[in-house]
FIKOLZA-1660 file (N, C-alpha, C; in steps of 0.1 Angstrom, whole numbers, plus 5000, padded with zeros to 4 digits):
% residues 195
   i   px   py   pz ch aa at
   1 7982 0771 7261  A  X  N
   1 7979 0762 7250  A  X CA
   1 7972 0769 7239  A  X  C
   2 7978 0766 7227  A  X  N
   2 7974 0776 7214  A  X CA
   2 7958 0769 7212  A  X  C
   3 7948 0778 7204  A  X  N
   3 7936 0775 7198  A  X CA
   3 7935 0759 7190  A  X  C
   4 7933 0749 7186  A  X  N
   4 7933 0735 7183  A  X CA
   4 7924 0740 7167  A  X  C
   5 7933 0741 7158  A  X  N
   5 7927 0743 7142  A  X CA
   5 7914 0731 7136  A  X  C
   6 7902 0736 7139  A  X  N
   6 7891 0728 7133  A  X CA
   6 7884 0730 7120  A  X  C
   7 7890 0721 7110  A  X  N
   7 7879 0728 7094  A  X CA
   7 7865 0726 7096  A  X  C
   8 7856 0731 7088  A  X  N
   8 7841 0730 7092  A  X CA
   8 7837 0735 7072  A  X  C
   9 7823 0730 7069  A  X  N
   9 7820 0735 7056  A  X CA
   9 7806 0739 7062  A  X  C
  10 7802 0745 7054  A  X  N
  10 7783 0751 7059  A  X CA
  10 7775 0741 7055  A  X  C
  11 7765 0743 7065  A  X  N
  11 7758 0729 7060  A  X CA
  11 7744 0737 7061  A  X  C
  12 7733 0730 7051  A  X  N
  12 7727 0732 7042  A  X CA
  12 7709 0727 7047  A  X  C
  13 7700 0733 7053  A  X  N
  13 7691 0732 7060  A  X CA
  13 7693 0725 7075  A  X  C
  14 7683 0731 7083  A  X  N
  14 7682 0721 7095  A  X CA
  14 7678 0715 7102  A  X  C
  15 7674 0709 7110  A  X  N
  15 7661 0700 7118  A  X CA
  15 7671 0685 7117  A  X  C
  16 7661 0674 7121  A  X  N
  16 7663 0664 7120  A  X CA
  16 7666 0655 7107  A  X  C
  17 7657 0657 7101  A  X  N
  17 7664 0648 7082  A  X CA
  17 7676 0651 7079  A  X  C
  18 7679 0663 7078  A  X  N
  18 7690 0670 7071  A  X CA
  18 7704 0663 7079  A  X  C
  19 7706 0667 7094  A  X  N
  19 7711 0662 7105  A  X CA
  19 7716 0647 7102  A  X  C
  20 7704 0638 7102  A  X  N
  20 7705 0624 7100  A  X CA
  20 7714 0623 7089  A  X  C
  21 7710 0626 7074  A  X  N
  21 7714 0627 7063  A  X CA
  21 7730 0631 7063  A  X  C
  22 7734 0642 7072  A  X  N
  22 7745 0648 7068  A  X CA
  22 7756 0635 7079  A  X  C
  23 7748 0630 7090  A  X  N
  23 7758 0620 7098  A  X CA
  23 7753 0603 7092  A  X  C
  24 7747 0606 7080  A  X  N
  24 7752 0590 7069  A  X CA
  24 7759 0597 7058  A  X  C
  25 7764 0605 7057  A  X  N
  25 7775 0606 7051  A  X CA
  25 7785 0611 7057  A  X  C
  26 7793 0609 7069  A  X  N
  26 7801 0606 7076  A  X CA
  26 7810 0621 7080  A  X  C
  27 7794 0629 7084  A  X  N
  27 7796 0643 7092  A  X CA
  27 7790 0646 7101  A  X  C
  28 7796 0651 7112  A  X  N
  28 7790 0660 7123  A  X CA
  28 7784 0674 7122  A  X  C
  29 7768 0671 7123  A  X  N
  29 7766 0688 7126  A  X CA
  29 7766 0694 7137  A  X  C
  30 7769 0705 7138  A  X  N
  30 7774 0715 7146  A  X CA
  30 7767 0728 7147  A  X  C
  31 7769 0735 7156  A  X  N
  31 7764 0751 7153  A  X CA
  31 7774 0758 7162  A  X  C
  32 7778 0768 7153  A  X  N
  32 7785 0783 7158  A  X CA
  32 7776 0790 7155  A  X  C
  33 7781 0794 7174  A  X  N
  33 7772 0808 7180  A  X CA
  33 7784 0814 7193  A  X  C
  34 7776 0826 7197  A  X  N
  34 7782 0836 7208  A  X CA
  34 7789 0846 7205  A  X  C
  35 7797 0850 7214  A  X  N
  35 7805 0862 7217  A  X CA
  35 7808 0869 7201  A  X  C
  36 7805 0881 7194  A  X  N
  36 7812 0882 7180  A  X CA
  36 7807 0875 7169  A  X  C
  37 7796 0864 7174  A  X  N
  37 7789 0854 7159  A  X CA
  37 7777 0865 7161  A  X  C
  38 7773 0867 7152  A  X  N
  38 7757 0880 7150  A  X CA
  38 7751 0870 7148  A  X  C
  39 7749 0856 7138  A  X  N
  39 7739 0849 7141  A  X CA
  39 7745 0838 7142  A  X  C
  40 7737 0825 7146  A  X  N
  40 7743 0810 7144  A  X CA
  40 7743 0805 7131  A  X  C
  41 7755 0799 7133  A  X  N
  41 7761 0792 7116  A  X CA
  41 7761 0779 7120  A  X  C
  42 7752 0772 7114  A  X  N
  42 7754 0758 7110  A  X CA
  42 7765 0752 7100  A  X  C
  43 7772 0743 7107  A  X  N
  43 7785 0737 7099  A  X CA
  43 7783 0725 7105  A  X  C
  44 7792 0715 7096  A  X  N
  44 7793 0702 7094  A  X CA
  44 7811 0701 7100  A  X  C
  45 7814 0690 7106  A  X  N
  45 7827 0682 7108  A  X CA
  45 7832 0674 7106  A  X  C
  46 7844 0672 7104  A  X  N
  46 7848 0656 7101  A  X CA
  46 7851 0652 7114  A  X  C
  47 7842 0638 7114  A  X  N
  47 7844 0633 7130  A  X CA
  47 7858 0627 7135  A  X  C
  48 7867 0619 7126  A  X  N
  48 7878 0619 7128  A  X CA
  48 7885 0633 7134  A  X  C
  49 7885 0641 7124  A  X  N
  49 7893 0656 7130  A  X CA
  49 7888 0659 7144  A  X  C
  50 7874 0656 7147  A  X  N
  50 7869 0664 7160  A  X CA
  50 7872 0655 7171  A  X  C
  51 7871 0640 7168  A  X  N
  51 7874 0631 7179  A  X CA
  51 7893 0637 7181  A  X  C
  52 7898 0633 7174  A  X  N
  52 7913 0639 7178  A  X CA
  52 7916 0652 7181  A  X  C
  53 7907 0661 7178  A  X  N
  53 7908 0675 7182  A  X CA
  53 7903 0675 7201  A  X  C
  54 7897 0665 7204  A  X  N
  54 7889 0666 7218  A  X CA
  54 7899 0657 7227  A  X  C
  55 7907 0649 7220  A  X  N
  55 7920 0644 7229  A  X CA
  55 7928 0651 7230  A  X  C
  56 7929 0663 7237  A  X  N
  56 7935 0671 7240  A  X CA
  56 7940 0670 7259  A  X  C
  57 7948 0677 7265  A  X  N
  57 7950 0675 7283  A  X CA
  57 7931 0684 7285  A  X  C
  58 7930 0694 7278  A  X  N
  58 7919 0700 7283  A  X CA
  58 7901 0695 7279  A  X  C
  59 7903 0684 7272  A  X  N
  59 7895 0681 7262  A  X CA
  59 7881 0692 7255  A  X  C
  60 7869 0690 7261  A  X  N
  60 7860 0704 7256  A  X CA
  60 7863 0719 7265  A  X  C
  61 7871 0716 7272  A  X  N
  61 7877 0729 7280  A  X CA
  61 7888 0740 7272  A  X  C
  62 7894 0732 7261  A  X  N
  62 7902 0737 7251  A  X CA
  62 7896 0748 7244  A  X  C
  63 7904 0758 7236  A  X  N
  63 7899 0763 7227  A  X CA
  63 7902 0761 7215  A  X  C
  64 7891 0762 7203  A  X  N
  64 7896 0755 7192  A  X CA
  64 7895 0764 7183  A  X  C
  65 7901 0767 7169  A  X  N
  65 7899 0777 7158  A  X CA
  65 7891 0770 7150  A  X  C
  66 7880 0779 7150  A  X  N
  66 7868 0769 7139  A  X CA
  66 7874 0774 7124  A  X  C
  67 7872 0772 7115  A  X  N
  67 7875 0781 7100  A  X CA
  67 7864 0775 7095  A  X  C
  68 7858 0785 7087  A  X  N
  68 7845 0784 7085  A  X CA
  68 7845 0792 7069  A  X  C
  69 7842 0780 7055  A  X  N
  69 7840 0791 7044  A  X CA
  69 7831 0803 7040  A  X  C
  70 7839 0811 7041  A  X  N
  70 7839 0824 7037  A  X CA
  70 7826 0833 7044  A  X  C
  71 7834 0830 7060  A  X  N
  71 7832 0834 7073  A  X CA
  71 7844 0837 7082  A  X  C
  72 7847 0841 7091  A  X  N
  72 7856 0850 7098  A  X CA
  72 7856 0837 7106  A  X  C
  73 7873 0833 7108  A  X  N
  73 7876 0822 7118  A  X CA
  73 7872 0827 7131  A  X  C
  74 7864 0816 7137  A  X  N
  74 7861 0819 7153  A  X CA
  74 7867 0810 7162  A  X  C
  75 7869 0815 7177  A  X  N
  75 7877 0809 7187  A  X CA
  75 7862 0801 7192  A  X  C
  76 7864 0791 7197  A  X  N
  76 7851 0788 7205  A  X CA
  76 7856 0776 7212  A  X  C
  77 7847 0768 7224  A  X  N
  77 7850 0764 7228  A  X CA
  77 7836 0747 7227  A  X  C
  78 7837 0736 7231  A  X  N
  78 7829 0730 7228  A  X CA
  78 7818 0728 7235  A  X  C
  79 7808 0728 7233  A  X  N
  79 7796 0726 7245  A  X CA
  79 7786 0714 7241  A  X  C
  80 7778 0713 7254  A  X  N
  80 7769 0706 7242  A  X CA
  80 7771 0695 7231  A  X  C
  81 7778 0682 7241  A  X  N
  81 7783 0674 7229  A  X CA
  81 7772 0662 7234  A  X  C
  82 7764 0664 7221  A  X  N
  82 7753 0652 7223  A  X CA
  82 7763 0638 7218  A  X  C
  83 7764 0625 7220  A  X  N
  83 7763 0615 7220  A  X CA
  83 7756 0605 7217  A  X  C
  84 7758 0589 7208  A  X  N
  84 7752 0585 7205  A  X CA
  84 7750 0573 7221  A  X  C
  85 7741 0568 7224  A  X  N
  85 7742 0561 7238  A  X CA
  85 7745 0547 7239  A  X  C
  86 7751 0540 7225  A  X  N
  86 7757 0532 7226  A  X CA
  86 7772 0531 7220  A  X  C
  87 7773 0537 7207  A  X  N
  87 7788 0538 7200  A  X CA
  87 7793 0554 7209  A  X  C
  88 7788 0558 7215  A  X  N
  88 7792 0571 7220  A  X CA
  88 7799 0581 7211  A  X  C
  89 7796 0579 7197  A  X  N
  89 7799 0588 7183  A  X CA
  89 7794 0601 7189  A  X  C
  90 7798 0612 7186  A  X  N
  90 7790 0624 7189  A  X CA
  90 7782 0624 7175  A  X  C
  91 7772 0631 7179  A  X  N
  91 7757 0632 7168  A  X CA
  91 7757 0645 7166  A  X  C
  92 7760 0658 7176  A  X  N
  92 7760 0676 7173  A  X CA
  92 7764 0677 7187  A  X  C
  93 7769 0690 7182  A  X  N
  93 7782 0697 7191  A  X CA
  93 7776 0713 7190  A  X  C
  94 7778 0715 7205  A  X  N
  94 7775 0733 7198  A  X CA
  94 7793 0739 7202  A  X  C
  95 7792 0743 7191  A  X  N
  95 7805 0754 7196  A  X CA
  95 7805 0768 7200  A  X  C
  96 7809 0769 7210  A  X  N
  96 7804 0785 7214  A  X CA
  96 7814 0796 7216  A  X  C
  97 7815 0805 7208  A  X  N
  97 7828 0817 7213  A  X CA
  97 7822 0822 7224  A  X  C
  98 7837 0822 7228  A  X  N
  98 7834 0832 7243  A  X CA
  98 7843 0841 7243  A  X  C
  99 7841 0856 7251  A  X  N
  99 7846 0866 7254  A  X CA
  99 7863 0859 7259  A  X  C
 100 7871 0864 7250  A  X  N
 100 7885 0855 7255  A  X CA
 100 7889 0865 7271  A  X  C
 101 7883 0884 7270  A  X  N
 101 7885 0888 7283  A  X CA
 101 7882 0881 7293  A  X  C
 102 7867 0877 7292  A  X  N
 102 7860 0878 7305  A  X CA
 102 7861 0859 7311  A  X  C
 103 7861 0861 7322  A  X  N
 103 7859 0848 7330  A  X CA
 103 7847 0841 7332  A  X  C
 104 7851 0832 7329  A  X  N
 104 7836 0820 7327  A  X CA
 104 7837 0810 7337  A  X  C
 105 7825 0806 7341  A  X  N
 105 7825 0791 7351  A  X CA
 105 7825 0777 7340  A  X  C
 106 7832 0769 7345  A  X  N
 106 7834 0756 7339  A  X CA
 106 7841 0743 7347  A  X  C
 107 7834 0731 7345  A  X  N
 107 7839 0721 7353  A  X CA
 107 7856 0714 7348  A  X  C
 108 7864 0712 7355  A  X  N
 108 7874 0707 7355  A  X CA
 108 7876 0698 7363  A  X  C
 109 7882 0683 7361  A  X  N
 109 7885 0675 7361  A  X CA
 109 7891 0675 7378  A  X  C
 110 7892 0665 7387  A  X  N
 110 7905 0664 7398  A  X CA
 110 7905 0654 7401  A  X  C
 111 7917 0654 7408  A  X  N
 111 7925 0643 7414  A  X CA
 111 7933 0643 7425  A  X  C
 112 7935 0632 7431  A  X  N
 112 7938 0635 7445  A  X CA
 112 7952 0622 7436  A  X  C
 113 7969 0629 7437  A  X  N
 113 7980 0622 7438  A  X CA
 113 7989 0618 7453  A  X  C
 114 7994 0607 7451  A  X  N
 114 8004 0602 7462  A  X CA
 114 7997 0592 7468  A  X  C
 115 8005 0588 7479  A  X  N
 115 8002 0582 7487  A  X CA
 115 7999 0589 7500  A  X  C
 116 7987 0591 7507  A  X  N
 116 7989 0598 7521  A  X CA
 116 7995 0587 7534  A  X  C
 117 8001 0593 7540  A  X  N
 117 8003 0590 7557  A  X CA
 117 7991 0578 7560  A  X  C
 118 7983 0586 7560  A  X  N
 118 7967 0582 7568  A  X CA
 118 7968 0568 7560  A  X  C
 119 7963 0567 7549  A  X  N
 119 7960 0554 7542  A  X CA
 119 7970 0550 7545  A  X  C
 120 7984 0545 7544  A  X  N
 120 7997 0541 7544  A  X CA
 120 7995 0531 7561  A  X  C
 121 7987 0544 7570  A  X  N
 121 7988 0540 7586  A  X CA
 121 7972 0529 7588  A  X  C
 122 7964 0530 7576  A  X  N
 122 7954 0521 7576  A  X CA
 122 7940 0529 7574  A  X  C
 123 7943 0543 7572  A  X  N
 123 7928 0549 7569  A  X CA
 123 7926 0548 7557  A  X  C
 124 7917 0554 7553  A  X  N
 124 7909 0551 7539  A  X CA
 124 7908 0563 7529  A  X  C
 125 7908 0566 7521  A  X  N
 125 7913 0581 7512  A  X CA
 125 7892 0579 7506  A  X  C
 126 7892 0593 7510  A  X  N
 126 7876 0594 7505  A  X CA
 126 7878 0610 7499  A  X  C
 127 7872 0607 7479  A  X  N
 127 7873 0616 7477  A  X CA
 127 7863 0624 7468  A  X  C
 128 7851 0627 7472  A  X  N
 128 7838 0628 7471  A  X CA
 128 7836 0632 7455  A  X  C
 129 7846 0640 7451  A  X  N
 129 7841 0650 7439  A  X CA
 129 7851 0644 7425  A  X  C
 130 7844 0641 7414  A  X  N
 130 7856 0639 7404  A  X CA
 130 7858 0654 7398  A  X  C
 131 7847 0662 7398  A  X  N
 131 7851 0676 7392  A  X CA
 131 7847 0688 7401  A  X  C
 132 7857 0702 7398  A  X  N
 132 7854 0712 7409  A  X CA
 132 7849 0727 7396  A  X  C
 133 7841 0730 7399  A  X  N
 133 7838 0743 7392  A  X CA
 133 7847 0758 7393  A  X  C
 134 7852 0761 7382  A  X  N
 134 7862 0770 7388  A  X CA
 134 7858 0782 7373  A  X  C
 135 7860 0792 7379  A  X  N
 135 7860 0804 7372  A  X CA
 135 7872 0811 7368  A  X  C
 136 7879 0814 7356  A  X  N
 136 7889 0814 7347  A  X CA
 136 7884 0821 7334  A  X  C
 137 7892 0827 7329  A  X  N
 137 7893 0831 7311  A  X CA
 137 7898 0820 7307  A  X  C
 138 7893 0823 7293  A  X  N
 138 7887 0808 7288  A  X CA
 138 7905 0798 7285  A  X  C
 139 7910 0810 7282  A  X  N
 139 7929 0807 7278  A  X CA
 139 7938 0800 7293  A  X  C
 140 7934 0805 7305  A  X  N
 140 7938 0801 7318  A  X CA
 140 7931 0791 7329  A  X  C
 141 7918 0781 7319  A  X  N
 141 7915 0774 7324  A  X CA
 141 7922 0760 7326  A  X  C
 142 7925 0755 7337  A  X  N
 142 7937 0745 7340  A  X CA
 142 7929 0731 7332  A  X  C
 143 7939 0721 7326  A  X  N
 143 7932 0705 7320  A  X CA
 143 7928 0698 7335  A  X  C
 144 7937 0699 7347  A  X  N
 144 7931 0694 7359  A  X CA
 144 7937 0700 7368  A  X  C
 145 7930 0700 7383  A  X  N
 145 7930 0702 7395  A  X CA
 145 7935 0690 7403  A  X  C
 146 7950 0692 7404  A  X  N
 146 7957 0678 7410  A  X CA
 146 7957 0685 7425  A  X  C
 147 7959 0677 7434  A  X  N
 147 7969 0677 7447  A  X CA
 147 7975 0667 7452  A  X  C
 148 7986 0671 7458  A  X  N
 148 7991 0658 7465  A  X CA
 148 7987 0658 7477  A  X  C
 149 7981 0644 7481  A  X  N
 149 7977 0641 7494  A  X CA
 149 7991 0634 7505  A  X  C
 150 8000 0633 7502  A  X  N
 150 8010 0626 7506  A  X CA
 150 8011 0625 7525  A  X  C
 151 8012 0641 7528  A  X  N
 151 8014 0641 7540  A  X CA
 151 7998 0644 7548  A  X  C
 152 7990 0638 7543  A  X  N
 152 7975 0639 7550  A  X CA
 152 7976 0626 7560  A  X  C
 153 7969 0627 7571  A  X  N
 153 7970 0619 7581  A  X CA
 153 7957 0614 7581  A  X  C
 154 7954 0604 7592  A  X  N
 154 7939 0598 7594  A  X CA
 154 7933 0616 7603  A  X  C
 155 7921 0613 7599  A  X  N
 155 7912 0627 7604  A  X CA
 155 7917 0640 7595  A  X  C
 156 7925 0638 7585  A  X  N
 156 7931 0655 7580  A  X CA
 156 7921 0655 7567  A  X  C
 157 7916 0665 7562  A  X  N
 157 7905 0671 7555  A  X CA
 157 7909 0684 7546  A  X  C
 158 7905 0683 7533  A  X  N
 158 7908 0691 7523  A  X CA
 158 7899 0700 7515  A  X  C
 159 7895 0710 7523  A  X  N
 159 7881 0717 7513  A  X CA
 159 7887 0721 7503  A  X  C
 160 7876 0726 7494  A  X  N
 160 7877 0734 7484  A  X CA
 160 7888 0747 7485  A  X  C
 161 7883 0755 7493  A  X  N
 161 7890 0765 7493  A  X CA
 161 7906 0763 7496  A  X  C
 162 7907 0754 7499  A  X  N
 162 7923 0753 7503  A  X CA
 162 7933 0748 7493  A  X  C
 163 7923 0749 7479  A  X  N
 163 7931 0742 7472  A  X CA
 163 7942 0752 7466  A  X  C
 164 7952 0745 7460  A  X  N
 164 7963 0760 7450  A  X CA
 164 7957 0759 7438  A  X  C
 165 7949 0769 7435  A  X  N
 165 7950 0765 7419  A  X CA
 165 7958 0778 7413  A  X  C
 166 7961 0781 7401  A  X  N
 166 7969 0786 7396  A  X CA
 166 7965 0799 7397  A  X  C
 167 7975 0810 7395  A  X  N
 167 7967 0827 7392  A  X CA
 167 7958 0830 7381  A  X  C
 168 7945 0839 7386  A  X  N
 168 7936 0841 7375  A  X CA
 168 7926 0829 7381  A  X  C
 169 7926 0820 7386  A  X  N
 169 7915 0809 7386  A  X CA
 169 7909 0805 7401  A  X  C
 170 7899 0805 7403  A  X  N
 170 7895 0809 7415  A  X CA
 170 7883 0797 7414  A  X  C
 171 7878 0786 7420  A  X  N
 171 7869 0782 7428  A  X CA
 171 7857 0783 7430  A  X  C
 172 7848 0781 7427  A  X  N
 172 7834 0785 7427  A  X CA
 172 7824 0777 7438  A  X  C
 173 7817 0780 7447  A  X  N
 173 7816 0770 7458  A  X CA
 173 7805 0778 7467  A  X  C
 174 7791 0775 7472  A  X  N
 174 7785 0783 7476  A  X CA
 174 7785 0776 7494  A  X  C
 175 7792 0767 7497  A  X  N
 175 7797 0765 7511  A  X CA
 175 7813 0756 7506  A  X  C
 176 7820 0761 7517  A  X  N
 176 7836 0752 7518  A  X CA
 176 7830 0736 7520  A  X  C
 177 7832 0728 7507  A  X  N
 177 7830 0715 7507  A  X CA
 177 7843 0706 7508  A  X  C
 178 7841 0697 7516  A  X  N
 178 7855 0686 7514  A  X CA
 178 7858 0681 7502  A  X  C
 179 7870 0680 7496  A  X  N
 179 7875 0676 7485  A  X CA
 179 7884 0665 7488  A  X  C
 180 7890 0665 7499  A  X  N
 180 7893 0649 7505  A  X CA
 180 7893 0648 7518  A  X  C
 181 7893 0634 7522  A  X  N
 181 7894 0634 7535  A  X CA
 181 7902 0617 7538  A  X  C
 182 7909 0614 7550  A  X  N
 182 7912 0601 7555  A  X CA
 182 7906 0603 7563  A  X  C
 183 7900 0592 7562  A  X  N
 183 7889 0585 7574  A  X CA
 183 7898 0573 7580  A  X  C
 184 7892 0573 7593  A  X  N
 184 7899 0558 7601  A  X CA
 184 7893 0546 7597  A  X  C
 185 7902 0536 7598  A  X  N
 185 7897 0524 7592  A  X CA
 185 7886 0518 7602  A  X  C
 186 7881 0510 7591  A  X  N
 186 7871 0509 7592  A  X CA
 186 7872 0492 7609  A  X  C
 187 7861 0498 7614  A  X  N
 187 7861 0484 7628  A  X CA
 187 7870 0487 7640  A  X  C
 188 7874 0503 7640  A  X  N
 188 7882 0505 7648  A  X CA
 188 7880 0509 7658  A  X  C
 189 7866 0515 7663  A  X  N
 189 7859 0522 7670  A  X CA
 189 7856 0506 7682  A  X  C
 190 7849 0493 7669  A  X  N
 190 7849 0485 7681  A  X CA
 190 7859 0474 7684  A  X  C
 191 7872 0475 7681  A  X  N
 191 7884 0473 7689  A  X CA
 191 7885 0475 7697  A  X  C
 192 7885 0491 7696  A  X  N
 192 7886 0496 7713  A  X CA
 192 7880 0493 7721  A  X  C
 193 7865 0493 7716  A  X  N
 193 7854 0492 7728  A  X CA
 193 7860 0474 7735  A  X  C
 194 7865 0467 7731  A  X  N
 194 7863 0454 7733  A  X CA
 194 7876 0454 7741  A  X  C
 195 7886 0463 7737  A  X  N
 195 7897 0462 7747  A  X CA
 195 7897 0467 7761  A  X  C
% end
């Protein structure tokens, strides 16, 4: 997926007033920093552009081309997206370049597709985690971590480690954790007993 073209203008003291000031007149402040930025640059967004720049398959996992006047376009990625806690407008965003070589840790999205066996035969699909931490360059980080659960049975179990994920991207996990499991349905233990 190519870099996502973001304009930005420099914006003009910082702290809170300025901040406030610059999002009632209908901009996002921002800061570019990292990998290749020597210092942080304060820039303004158009929230329109950034909201549709972040509906992306990868959303802040994307990378985006900042352009920056009469400053060296930077790749970066989005971090740090504060929020308002009711209109959920973003308020400041940090944008961060990253080494496009080197591999980074970041959360990605998952999902468990299909229908399994197990649930079909009456068990229950339990699937602990909505996101799995995986280590990638920043260009080969996947939008999600699918699998199909289709042929899982009641009692069959799916760590981390067993997942496929693509070449270059590897899993981060300091014990093999379940990522799904069918469980038996529920009241079945005292069926038996009663039969």
């Amino acid at each position: 997926m190519e870099a996502i073209a973001l304009e930005s203008t420099i914006r003009e003291g910082r702290g809170k007033g300025p901040a406030r000031r610059l999002r009632a007149a209908g901009r996002v402040p921002a800061v570019v920093y990292g990998h290749n930025v020597e210092e942080a640059i304060a820039v303004s967004l158009d929230p329109k552009a950034l909201d549709k720049a972040l509906e992306n398959p990868k959303q802040a996992n994307a990378l985006f081309q900042v352009s920056i006047p009469g400053a060296d376009d930077h790749t970066v990625m989005a971090r740090e997206i504060q929020r308002h806690p009711v209109s959920r407008a973003i308020l400041h965003l940090d944008l961060v370049a990253p080494d496009l070589d080197k591999p980074m840790v970041t959360s990605v999205p998952f999902e468990a597709t299909g229908r399994s066996k197990g649930v079909v035969g009456g068990g229950r699909l339990r699937t602990p985690y909505r996101e799995i931490k995986l280590r990638a360059k920043p260009a080969d980080i996947p939008a999600l971590v699918s699998i199909d659960i289709t042929e899982m049975d009641i009692g069959d179990t799916l760590h981390v480690s067993g997942l496929d994920l693509p070449e270059g991207v590897e899993a981060i996990y300091d014990r093999d954790y379940v990522v799904a499991k069918v469980l038996k349905p529920r009241g079945k233990k005292k069926e038996e007993e009663q039969k």
